[in-house]
N, C-alpha and C positions, 0 to 999 in steps of 0.2 A: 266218711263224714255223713251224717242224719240230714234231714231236709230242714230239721231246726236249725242246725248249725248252719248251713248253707243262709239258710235265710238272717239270721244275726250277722252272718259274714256279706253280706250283700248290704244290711243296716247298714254297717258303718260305711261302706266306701258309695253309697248315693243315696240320696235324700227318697224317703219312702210316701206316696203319697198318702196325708191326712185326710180323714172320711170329712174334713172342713172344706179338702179341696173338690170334693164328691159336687156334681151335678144336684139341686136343689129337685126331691119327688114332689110332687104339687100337694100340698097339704094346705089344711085350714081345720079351724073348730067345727064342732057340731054345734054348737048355739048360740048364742049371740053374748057379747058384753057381761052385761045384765043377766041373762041365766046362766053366766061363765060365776059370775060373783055370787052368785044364790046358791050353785052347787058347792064349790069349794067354801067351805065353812073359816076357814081361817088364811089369812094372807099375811105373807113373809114378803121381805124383805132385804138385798143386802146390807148385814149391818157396817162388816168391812170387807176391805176384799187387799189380796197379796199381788201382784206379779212376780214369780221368783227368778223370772229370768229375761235378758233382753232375746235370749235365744230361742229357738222353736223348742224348748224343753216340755214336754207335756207331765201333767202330776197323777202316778198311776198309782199313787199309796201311801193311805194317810192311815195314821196313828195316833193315839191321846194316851194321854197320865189318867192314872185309875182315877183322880178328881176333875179331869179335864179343864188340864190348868195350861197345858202344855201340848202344841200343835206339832207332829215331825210332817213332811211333806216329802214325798221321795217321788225323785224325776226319773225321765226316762234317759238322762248323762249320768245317773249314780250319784250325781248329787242329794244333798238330805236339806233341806230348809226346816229351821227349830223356832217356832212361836211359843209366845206365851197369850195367851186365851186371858183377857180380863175378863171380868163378871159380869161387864155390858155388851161382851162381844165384840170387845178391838182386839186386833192383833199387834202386836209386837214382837220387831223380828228381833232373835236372841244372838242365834250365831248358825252358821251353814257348816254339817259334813261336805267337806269338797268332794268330788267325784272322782272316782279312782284313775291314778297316770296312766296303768297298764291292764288296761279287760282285755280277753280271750274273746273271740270270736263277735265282737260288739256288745257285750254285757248291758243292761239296762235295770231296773231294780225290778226287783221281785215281791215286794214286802219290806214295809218299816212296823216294829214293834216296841214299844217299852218293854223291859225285862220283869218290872218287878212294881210295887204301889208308887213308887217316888217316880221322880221326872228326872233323874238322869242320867240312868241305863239304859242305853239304846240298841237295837239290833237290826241292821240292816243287811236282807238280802238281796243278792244279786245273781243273776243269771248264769254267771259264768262257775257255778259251783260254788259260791264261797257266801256265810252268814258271819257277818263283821262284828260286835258288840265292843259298842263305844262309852268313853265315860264322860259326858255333856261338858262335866268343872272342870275337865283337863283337856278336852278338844281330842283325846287322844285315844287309839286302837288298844282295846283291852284283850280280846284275845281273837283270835279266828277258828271258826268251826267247818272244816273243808275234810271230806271222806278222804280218804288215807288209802289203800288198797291192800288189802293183806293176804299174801302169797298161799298161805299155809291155809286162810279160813274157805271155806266152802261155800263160797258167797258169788253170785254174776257179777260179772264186770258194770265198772258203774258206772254209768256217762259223768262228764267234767261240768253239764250245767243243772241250775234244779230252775223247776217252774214257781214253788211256793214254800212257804215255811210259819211254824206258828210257835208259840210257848206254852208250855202247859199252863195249871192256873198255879202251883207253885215256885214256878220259874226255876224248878230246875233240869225241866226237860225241853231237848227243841225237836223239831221234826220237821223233816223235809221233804219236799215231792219232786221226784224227775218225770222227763219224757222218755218214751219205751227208747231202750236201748238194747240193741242184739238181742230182742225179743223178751226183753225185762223191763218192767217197771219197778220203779224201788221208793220205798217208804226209810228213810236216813232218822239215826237218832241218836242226839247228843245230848251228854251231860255237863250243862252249865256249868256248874261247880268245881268241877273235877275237870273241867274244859277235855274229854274223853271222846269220843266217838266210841257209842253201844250198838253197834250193827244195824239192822233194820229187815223190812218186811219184802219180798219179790216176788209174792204169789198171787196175792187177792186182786189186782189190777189188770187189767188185758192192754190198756194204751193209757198215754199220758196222765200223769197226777195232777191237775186243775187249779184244784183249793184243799188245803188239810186246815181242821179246827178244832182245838181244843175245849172243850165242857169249860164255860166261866168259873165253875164251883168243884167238881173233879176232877182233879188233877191226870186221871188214869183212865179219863172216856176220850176219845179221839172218834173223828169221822171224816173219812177223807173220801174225794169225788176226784171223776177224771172224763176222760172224753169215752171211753169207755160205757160212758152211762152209770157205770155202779157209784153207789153210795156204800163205804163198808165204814165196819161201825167196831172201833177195838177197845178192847182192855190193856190197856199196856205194862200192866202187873204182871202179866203171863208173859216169858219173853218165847213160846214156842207161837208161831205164827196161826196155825191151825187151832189152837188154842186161844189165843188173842182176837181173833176175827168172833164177835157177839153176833151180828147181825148184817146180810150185804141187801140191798135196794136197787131193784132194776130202776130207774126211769124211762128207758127207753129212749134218752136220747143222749147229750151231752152236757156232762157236767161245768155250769163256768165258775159258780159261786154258792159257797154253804154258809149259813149261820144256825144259830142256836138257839132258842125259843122254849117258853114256859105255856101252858094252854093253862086253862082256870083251877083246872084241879093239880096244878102245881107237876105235872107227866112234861117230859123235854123229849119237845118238836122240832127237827132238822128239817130245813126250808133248800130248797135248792132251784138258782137260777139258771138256767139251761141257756147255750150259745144261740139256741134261737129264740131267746127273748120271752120263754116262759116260765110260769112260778108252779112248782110241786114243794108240798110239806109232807112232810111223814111223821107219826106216831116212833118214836125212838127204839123201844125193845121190841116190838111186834112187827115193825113196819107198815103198818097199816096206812094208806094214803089219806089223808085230812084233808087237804083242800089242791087243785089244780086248775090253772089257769093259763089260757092257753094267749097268747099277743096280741094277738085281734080283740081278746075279751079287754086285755089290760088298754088297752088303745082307747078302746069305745069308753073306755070307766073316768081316761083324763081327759075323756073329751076331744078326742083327736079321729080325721078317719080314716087317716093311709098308713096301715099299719107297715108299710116295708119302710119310713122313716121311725119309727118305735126303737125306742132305747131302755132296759130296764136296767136299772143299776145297780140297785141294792133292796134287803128288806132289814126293816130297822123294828125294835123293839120299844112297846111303851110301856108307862108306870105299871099300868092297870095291866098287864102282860097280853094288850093286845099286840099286831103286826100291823106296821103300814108300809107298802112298798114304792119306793120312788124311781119314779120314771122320768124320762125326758122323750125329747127327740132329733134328730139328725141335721132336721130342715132349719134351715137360715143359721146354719151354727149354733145350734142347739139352743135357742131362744125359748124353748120352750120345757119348762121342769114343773112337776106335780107330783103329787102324793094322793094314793089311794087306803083306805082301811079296808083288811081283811077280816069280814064281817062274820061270814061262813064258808063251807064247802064250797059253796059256788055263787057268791054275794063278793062284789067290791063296791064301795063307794066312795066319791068324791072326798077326798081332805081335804087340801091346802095348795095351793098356788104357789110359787116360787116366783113372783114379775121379775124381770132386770136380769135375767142370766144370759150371758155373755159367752158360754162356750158348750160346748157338748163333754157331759160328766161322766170321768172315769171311776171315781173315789167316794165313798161319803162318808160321812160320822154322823153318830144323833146321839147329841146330851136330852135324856126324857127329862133330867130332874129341870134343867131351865129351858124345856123348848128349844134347844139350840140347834143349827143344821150347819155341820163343816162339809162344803165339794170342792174336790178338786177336779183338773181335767185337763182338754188339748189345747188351752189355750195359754196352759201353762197358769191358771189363778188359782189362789186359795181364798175361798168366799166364807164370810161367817152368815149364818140366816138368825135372822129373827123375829118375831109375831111385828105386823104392823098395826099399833094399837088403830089406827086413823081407819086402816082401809075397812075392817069388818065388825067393828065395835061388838054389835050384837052377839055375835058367835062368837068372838074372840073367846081364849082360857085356854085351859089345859088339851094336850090332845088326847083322846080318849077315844075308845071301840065304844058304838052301842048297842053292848050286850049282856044279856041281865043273865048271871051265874049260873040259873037253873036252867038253861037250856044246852044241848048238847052240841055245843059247836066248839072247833077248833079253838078259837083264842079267847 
């Protein structure tokens, strides 16, 4: 038994304590009210908010319909909660995936994804090895995607849990990421369609698979991170792994989260959040480093100044294809959420405020076309954001990077 396993199996049978129940680090702003509200240029607000459960269930993984019509929420009981997103930003709850009767080893979710442009192919992974794909208008289990072991192929053994999983952009490939097992890490790959298992990758990773991401627009770029530190960057047209691997990325530390990114001359930049709460981009074929930030720096940008309550969560994409990354932090139950703009290599600046947050955030979404912000987190809520026209009038509008084309910077 692996020390993951140990510890899922330790999950279930006693309550694990939440970093809510953590001792409060003494924190406060750097400046006052009024220079809080001059720096952040736009102020949100909740427009609704969810609780999905009366239980300690925390919300590790959200998902949206390619029009962002359609909210899935995936708890850490396996459970799925299905909104539908009006155009004001209410929710409405539609109907719940129950949470599976029989996990292995404490199973928790891994990933919720929509399959395809409509809202009601669904795919939920889970810890204990298994990607579920549900059909919303029938409530009902369409097929199961779980490795299979086969005797005869020449392949390592393959542990029974994965860490993460993604969909290509033509939804019909999936890919899955494990933890090192008997000195293997393994990259899983199924065919939707043909609901098959097409083998996968065991070389390019030293320890655990983190986050794997699919290219929005090609179907056949993958980039997967692990704790490891590497970033390896595939063609998955090639099915010889030596051959597949385009590109690998030291960061030098640990991978927690990748996303996908456009810079101005339309070149795709792989952003990656490291487990100590820093942000590195990279230049996609060359690997060349664009911009890095290290926690203290991100700390001091939302205006906070104990960096060992810092929370970075996500980096989100806007119209104009800048980046802005959102952060929180720990203290008083994470009362505190913010967005900064990555301006250049080594520039962040103040965006937006989040007032009224009520829990410390695992999850986000960002609709750029209506300003929209979905989090979720530990305290179990799904929050819609939205501009508050009252609080910053002036500034209020679009969100936007400022920076003018001809110069040579990352976004």
């Amino acid at each position: 038994m692996t020390d993951f396993d140990k510890y899922l199996e330790e999950a279930v049978t006693k309550d694990l304590p939440s970093s809510e129940d953590e001792a409060d680090i003494k924190d406060e702003d750097t400046c006052s009210v009024q220079e809080l509200a001059a720096n952040f240029r736009l102020q949100y607000k909740p427009q609704d908010e969810s609780v999905v459960s009366l239980k300690r269930d925390y919300v590790l993984s959200l998902g949206a319909d390619h029009r962002f019509t359609r909210i899935a929420a995936g708890l850490s009981s396996t459970a799925v909660h299905i909104y539908d997103l009006e155009t004001a930003g209410g929710l409405k709850t539609v109907q719940d995936v129950p949470a599976k009767e029989k996990t292995e080893m404490g199973a928790t979710i891994c990933g919720v994804q929509f399959l395809d442009e409509g809202s009601d192919a669904l795919l939920v992974g889970t810890t204990d090895g298994m990607v579920r794909l549900f059909d919303l208008r029938t409530s009902g289990e369409q097929a199961r995607f779980e490795y299979k072991s086969e005797p005869e192929a020449q392949f390592p053994q393959v542990p029974k849990s994965l860490t993460c999983f993604d969909r290509n952009a033509n939804s019909r490939i999936i890919c899955c990421g494990t933890e090192q097992y008997i000195g293997s890490v393994h990259l899983l790959f199924f065919d939707v369609r043909e609901r098959k298992q097409l083998g996968g990758f065991y070389e390019s990773h030293q320890d655990d698979v983190t986050s794997v991401r699919f290219h929005d627009r090609n179907p056949d770029m993958l980039c997967t991170g692990g704790t490891d530190g590497l970033i390896n960057l595939f063609d998955i047209k090639q099915t010889d792994e030596d051959e597949a691997l385009q590109n690998t990325i030291n960061t030098e530390s640990s991978v927690h989260r990748l996303n996908w990114h456009r810079n101005v001359y339309d070149k795709d930049i792989i952003s990656c959040i490291t487990h100590t709460n820093d942000f590195k981009s990279y230049e996609c074929e060359e690997g060349d480093e664009v911009a890095s930030f290290e926690r203290s720096g991100i700390t001091e940008a939302i205006r906070r100044k104990n960096a060992g309550n810092f929370n970075l969560i996500n980096a989100h994409n806007l119209e104009d294809n800048g980046v802005f990354l959102l952060a929180g932090t720990n203290y008083n139950r994470g009362e505190i959420l913010r967005s900064v703009s990555v301006l250049s290599k080594e520039k962040l600046e103040p965006l937006a405020n989040f007032a009224g947050n009520k829990q410390i955030v695992r999850d986000s979404l960002f609709d750029a076309k209506r300003q929209l912000l979905v989090t979720g987190g530990e305290s179990g809520i799904v929050s819609v954001w939205t501009q508050d026209a009252t609080g910053n009038a002036s500034n209020s509008g679009k969100l936007k990077t400022k920076i003018k084309s001809h110069k040579k910077t990352p976004y």
